[in-house]
C-alpha atoms as one frame of an Amber mdcrd trajectory, in Angstrom:
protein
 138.374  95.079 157.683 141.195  96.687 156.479 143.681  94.124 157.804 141.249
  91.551 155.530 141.844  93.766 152.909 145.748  93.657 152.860 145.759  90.753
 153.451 144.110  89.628 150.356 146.092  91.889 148.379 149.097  90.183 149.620
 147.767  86.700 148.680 146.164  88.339 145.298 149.999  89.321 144.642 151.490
  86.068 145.723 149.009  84.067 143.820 149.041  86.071 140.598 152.503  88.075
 140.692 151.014  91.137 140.251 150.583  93.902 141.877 148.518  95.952 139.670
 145.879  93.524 140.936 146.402  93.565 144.597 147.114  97.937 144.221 143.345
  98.135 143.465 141.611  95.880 145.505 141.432  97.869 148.175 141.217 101.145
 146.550 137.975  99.782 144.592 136.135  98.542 148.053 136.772 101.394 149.936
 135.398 103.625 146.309 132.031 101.704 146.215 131.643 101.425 149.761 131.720
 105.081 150.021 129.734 105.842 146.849 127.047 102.926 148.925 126.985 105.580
 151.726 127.007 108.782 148.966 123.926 107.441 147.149 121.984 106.500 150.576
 122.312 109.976 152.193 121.748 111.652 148.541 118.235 109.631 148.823 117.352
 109.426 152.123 117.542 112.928 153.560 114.580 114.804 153.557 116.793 118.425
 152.878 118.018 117.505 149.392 120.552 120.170 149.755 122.339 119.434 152.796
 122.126 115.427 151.869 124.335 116.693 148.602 126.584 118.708 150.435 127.055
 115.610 152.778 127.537 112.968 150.134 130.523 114.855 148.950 132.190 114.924
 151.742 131.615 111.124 152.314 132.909 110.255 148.475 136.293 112.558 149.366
 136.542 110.938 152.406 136.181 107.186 150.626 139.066 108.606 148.342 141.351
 110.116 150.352 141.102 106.687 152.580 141.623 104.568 149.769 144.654 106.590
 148.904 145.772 105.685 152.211 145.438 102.228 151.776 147.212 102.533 148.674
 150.151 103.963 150.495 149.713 101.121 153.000 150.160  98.721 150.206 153.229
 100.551 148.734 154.606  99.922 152.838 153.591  96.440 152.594 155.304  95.494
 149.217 158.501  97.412 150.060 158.762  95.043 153.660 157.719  92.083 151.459
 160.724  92.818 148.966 162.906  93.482 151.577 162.241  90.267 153.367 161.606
  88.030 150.251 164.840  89.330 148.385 162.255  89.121 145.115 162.683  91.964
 143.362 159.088  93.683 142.452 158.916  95.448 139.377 158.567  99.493 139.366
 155.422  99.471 137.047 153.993  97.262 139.764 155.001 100.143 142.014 153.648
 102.561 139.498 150.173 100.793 139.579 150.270 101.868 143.396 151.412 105.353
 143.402 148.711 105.695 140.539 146.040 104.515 142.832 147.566 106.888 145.341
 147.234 109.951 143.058 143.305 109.503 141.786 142.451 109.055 145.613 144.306
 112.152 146.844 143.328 114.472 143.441 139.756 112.607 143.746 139.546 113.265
 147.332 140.761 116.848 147.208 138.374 117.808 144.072 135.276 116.132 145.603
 136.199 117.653 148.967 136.282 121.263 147.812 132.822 120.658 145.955 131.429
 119.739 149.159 132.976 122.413 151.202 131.582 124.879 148.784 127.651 123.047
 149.309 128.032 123.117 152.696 129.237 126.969 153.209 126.455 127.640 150.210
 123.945 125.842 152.540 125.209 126.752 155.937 125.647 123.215 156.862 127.215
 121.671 159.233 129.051 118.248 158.080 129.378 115.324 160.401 131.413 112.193
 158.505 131.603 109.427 160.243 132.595 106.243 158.194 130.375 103.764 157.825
 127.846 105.480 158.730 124.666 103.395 156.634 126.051 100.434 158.306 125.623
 101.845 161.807 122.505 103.092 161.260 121.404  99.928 159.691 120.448 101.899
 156.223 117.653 104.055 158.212 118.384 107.836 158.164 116.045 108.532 160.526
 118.048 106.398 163.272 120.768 108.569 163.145 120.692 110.273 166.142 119.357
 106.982 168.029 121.968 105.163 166.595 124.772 107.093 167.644 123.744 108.110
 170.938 125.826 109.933 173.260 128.767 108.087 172.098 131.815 110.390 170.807
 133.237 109.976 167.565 135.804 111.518 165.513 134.529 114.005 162.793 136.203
 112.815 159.640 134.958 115.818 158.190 137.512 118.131 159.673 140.014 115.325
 157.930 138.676 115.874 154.438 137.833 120.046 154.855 141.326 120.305 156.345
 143.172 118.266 153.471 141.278 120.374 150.926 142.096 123.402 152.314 146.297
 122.829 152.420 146.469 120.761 149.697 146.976 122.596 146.321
């Protein structure tokens, strides 16, 4: 999905010449689709508490991915410009970098909220990205859904990020 969503950022920016346009494309769908996951958990698990402390760490990790994505686009324009010989603007850059900064200050702030829940709460935090989707919107299938499979705790991501960033 990401690939779609560069992509279309690209052709957003060839169509329309601007990048302010394709910089938040991607940064906007991976904000709401994270803020879809935020509001399931906050509603869905039966201890209130520990669904809180988990939605935050879900809406920093939607931020500090779309701030990657952001960089990714910042990547993508410099090869374009470098192939194209079309100059790009710097407030087109600026646009990007912006996005950049609210995902990384976003991320960090809503991060550190959630580490402080979950130490309040003595929770343990499990992130795994689209996690409604796998679970086909039923909290309760959670554990079924996953299985034995191994995944990678994006939690450590967002506590660890939060921690060394200032």
């Amino acid at each position: 999905m990401t690939i779609l969503l560069f992509i279309a950022a690209l052709l957003l920016y060839i169509v329309t010449g601007d990048t302010t346009l394709s910089a938040w494309l991607p940064f906007l769908y991976t904000i709401f689709s994270s803020l879809g996951t935020t509001l399931w958990l906050r509603r869905t698990d039966p201890n209130r508490a520990r669904g809180r402390a988990c939605s935050w760490f879900y809406l920093s990790w939607g931020c500090l991915s779309a701030a990657g994505k952001a960089l990714g686009i910042l990547v993508v324009l410099g090869l374009w410009e470098s192939l194209t010989k079309k100059r790009i603007q710097d407030a087109e850059y600026e646009a990007n970098g912006l996005g950049m900064l609210f995902g990384i200050v976003l991320g960090l702030m809503f991060g550190r909220i959630g580490m402080s829940r979950a130490r309040r709460g003595r929770f343990q935090v499990f992130v795994i990205p689209r996690l409604k989707k796998i679970c086909h919107g039923d909290f309760f299938a959670i554990g079924t859904a996953l299985g034995d499979q191994r995944r990678i705790n994006f939690g450590f991501f967002v506590a660890a990020v939060s921690i060394i960033l200032p």
